[in-house]
N, C-alpha and C positions, 0 to 999 in steps of 0.2 A: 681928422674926424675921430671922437673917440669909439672906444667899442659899443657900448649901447647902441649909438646911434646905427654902427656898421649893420648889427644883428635887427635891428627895427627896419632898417630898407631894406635888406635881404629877405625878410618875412614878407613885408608887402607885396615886393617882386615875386618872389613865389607863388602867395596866395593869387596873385594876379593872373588871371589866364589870356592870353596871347587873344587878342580880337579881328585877325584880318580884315574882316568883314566890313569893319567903318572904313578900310580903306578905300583909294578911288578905286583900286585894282587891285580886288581881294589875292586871287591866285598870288599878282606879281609880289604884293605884298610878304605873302608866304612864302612863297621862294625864296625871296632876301634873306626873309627869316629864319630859313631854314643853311644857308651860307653863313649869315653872320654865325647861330649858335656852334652849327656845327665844327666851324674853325672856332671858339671858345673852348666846346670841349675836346677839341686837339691840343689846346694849348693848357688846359686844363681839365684834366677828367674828371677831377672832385669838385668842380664849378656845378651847384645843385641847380642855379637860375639857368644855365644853359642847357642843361637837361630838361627844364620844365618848360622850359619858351621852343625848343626843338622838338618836344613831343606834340605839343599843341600845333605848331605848326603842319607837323607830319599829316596829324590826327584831321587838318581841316583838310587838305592835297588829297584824303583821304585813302594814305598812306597808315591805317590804322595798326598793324601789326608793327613794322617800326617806331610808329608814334607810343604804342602803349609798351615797346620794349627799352625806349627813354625814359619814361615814367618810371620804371620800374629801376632801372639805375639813378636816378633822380631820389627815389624814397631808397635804395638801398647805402645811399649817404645819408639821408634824412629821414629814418625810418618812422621817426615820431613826429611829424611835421601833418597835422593833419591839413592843412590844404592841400598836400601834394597828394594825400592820399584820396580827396574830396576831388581835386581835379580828375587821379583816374578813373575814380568810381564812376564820373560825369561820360571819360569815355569808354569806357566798357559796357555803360548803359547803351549809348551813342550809336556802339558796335553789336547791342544787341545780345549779349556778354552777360545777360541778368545777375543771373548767381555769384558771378566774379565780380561785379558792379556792388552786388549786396554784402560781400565781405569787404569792398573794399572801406564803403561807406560808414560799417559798423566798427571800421578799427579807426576812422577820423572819427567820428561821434563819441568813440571810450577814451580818444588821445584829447578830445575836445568839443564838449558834450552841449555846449553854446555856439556850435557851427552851423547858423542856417546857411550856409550852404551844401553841408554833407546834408542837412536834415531836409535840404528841398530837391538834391539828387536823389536822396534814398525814397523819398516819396514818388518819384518821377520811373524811376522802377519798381515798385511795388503798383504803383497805375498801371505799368505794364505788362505785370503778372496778375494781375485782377485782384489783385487786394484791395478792394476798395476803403474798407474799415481802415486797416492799417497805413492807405496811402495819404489818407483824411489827417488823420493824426500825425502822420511826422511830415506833409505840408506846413497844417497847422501853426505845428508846433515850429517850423523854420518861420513864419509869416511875426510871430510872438517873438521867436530873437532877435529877426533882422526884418523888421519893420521898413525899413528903408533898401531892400534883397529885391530888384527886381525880378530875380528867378524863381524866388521864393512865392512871390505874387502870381506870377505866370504858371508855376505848377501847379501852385492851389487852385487855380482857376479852374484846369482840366482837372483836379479831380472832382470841382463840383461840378463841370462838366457830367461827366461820368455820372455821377451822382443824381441827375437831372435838378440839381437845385442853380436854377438859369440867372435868376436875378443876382445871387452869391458870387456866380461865376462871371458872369458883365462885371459885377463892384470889382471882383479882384483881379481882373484882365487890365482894364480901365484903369485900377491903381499903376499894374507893373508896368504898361504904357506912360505913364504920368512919370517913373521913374526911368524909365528907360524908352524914350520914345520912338530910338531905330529898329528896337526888337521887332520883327518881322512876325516871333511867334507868337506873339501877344498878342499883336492886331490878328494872326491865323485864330486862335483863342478864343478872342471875343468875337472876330465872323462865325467863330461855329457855334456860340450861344448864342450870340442873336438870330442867327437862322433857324435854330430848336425854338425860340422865342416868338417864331412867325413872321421875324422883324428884316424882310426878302434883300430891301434894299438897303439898307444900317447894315446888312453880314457881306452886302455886295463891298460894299464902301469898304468895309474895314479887310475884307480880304483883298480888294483889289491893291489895300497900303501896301498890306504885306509882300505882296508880290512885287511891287515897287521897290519895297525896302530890299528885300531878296527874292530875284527870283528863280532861285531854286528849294523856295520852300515850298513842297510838296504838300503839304497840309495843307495853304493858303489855295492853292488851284484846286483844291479836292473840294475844300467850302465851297468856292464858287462856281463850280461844276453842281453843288446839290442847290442851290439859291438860280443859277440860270435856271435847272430841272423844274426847280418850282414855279418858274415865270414861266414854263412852258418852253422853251428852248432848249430843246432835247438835242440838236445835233451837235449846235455849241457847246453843250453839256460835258458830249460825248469827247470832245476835241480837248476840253478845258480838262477831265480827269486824265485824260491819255499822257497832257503834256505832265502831269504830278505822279504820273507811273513811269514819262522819261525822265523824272527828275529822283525816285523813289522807285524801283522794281519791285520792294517787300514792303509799301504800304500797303496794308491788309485794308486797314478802311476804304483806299480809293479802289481798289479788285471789288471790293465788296461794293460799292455804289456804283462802279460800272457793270455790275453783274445785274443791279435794278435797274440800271437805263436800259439796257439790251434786252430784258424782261418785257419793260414797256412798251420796247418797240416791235416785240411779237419775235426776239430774236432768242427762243427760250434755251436753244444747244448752249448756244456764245454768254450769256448769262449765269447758265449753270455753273460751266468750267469757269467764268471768273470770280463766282463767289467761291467756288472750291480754290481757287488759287488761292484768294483770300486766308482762307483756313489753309493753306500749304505755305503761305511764307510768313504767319504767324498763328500756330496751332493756339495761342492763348488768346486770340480776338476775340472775346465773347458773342459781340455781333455777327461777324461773319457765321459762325455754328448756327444764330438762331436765325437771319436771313436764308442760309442753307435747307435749314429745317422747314421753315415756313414754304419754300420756294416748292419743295418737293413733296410736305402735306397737301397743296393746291394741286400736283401734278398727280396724286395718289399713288404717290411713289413714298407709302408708309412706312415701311422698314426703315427706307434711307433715312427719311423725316427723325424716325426714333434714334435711329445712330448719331445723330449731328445733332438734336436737340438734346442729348445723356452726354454729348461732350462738352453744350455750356453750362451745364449741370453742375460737371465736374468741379469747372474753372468757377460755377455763380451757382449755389447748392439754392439759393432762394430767387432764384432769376424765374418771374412771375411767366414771362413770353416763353421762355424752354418749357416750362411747367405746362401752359395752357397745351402746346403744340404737339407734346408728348401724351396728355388727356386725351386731343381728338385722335392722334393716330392710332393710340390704340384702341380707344373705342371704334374705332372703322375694322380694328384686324379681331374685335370680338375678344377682347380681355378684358373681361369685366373686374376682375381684384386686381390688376395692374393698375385700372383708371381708379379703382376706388383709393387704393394707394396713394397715387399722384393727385389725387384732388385732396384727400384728407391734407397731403404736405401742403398743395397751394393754398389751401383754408388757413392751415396751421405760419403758414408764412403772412397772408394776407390781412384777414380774418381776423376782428375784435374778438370776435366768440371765442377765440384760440388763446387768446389773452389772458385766460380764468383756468384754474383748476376744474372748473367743470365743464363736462364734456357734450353734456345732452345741448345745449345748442349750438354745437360743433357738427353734433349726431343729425339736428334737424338742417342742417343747411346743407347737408354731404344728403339727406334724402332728397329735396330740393334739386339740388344739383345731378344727382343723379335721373331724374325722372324728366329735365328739361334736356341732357344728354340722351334721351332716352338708350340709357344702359339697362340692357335686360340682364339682373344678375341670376344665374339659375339656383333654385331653394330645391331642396328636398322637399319632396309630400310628405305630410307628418305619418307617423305609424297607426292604424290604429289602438295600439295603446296608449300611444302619446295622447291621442284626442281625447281617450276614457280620461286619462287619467286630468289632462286639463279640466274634463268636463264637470269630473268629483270634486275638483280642487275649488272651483266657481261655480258648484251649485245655486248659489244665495243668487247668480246673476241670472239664471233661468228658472226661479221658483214662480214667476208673476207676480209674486208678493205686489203688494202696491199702498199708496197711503196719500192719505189727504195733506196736502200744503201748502202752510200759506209762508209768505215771503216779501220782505221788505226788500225793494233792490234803489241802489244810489249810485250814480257814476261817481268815479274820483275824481274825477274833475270841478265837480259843485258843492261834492260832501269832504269831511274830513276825518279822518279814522276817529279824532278824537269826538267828535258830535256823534257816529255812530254811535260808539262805546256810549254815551249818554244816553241814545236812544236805547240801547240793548236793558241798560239798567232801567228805565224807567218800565219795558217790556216784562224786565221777572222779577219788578216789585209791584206788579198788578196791573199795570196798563194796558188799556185796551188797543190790541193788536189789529183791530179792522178798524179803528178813528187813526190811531197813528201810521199805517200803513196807508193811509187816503192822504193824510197830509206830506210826509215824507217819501215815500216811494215814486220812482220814476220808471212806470213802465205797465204794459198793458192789463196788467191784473191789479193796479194802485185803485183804481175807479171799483172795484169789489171788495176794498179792504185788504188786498194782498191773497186772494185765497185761487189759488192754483188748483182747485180740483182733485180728484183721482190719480196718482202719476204713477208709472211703474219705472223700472230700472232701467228699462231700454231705450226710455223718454228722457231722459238724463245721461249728461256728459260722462265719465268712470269718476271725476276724481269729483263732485256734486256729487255724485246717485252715492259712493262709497261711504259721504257726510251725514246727508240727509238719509239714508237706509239704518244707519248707526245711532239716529236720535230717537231718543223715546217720547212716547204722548205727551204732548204737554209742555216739554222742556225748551228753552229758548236755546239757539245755537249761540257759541261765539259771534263776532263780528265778521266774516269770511272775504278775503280778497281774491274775488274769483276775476280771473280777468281785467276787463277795466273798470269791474262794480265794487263796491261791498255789497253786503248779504247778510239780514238777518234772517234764518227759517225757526220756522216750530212746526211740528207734526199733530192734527189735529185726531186722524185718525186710523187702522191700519186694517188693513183684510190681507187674507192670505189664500194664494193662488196655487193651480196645479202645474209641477214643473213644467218645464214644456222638452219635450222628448231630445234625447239626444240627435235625433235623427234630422230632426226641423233647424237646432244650432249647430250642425258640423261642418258646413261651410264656412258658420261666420269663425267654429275655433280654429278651424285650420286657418283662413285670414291670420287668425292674433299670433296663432305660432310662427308664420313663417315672418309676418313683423317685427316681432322679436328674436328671431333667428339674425332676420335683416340688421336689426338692432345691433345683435351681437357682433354681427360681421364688419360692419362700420365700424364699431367700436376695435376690433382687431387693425381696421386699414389702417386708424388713426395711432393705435399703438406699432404700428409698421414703420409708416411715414414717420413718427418723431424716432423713431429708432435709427431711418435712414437720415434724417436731415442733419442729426447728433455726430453723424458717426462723417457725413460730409464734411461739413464744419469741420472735427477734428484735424481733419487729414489735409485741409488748409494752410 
């Protein structure tokens, strides 16, 4: 055999990871496996395939510290071999090992940057640290090199999983199945999209494969413990999660779903502490924090609520559900700029209006919201200087002044900016304003010619009464888009009235003051919240 070909099996076997699993008798399997290598590297300690076939082995016996201290002799022959170094990323993920997972993955990726396999291990622990952006992407991007990766398929799945994008995630379960049909995780996968899907018994079927395929995958009993729940078989449920917590004791998901069945069953102590275990054998479960939260908003147990909804926060700076649940508890505990805070950010996370450089209907949907939370926020009573001096500042709005006007008004919906504009010119090259207003105008003063009467200021909206107060005798206005009209005015004629005392408007100026205080203060929450969501993010 010459040498090329010696170094092209040698690669293969490496890249290869040991499969007990398809065997009849996984364990025994492994065993064997773990005798034949280990007399290999007795007889050879620089044999790199027997280091890599012994550690795999180790690693399923679940013998993980041995397993990954083979590896690690294994790449200390083969230090630039990125499979070996892709296999141990694979277990140090396995083991829960993140951070050492993520070095290991990023030194197969720089030795060989077309490895979807490092690139759909490193995706599969970034879904584990809640990186959801970044788990998307280097999925993705393994899905793109190895087209034909059943793992690759199967990761991507969970992260659109995660992602709630359901149909994505069935398409690419369904493929890594197509490729790899015994994969047990895959069918686990696609039972827990299709059960997010509503699809009760399609998630029953596919999880029950998987349990067939293996059953010690604890994901696949966890689905079918929430898909029994949903048919109403709650005891079975309870049975079906237990047995994927004796197959898993730091599944965080299944703690956290048996902490909702026990809920159900009015069993609220035994619920509690198992969604707390949840968050105790993996602090980075996003869900578990926000079932925690939720569990203890409903018990009015607010504080806690806020502790364990500011920890999915952490780990999901734009996680809509921590957001809401952190709103109501603190509006319950009377912090009214903590909730204005935290809704500006959910607005600013949610929210088209947040989409634009401008803010004023960001400003009106955070008043909105505030007022159906009924948050009382408390305003200062204006000074009486403050009120003077408002009151001097807007005289013009309390002089009574008043004027005769008339008005052509047209929805947008019938007219067209540009027809107005035609009408406006035929208005102030002589045309008569009470024939054309009877023909064109839509609205109850068109049957008069347009002519609106006597009107004062306070009979008109601010940003009308400041148009039409501003035109003089005679003069035809622009084309105005007020709302959903256009608007042609002219002022036919003008009187002038006696102020009307300070004393009669200080109720409404304090109103306007403390509105616009309100203004102001929104305005600060939303400058708060994008400070914090910025500074979240970063630290990502």
């Amino acid at each position: 055999m010459n040498r090329f070909l010696k170094i092209l099996i040698l690669f293969l076997l490496v890249a290869e990871t040991v499969t007990p699993t398809n065997a009849a008798d996984p364990k025994k399997s492994a065993k064997e496996a773990i005798e034949r290598y280990s007399s290999a590297t007795k007889k050879n300690p620089n044999d790199v395939v027997a280091w890599n076939g012994l550690s795999t082995a180790l690693i399923f016996l679940g013998k993980t510290s041995e397993g990954l201290a083979a590896f690690q002799k294994a790449i200390q022959l083969n230090p630039k071999n990125a499979s070996l170094l892709s296999n141990m990323g694979k277990a140090l993920l396995d083991s829960g090992q993140l951070d050492e997972a993520i070095t290991a993955l990023h030194q197969a990726i720089e030795i060989n940057p077309e490895s979807a396999a490092a690139w759909a291990n490193l995706g599969g622990c970034l879904l584990k640290q809640g990186k959801m952006k970044e788990a998307f992407e280097a999925t993705h991007k393994a899905t793109g090199l190895g087209p034909a990766d059943a793992t690759a398929w199967n990761n991507h799945g969970a992260v659109l999983l995660y992602l709630e994008k359901l149909d994505e995630s069935v398409e690419a379960s369904q493929r890594a199945i197509k490729l790899d049909p015994k994969n047990a995780l895959s069918w686990a996968n696609l039972g827990a999209a299709l059960l997010k899907q509503g699809k009760v018994d399609e998630s029953i079927t596919a999880s029950e494969k998987a349990t067939q395929l293996n059953p010690q995958e604890s994901i696949a009993w966890n689905n079918l413990a929430g898909a029994l729940l949903e048919q109403g078989k709650t005891a079975e449920a309870v049975i079906t999660i237990k047995k994927a917590l004796d197959i898993n004791p730091a599944d965080a998901e299944a703690w956290s779903n048996l902490g909702v069945i026990l809920l159900k069953q009015g069993k609220a102590e035994e619920g509690i502490n198992a969604i707390r275990k949840a968050c105790e054998v993996n602090p980075l479960h996003v869900n578990s924090w926000i079932k925690l939260g939720e569990t203890l908003l409903i018990r009015a147990e607010y504080e806690g609520a806020i502790k364990a909804s500011r920890k999915a926060i952490e780990l999901d700076p734009k996680n809509i559900a921590a957001l809401g649940i952190l709103i109501k508890a603190n509006g319950q505990l009377k912090h009214p700029d903590r909730v204005g805070t935290l809704m500006a950010r959910w607005l600013l996370v949610q929210s088209s209006a947040a989409k634009t450089n401008n803010d004023k209907p960001l400003i009106l949907e955070m008043a909105k919201g505030l007022k159906v939370l009924q948050v009382e926020v408390p305003l200062e009573t204006p000074s009486p200087s403050a009120i003077q001096d408002y009151y001097k500042k807007h005289k013009d709005r309390y002089n009574n002044d008043q004027v005769h006007l008339k008005m052509i008004s047209a929805p947008m919906v019938t007219k067209t900016m540009q027809a107005m504009e035609t009408l406006r010119k035929q208005l102030a090259n002589g045309g008569d304003f009470t024939a054309l207003a009877k023909e064109h105008s839509d609205d109850s003063a068109a049957t008069n010619g347009g002519d609106r009467g006597w009107m004062k200021r306070s009979d008109l909206r601010k940003g009308l009464a400041d148009i039409i107060f501003s035109l003089k005798v005679g003069i035809i206005s622009p084309v105005l888009e007020d709302l959903d009209h256009y608007r042609i005015l002219t002022v036919i004629e003008r009187k002038t009235g006696a102020p009307t005392p300070l004393v009669e408007v200080k109720e409404r100026i304090i109103f306007q003051l403390k509105a616009a205080a309100m203004e102001q203060k929104i305005q600060q929450w939303i400058v708060d919240a994008r400070k914090e969501l910025n500074e979240a993010q970063s630290r990502l």
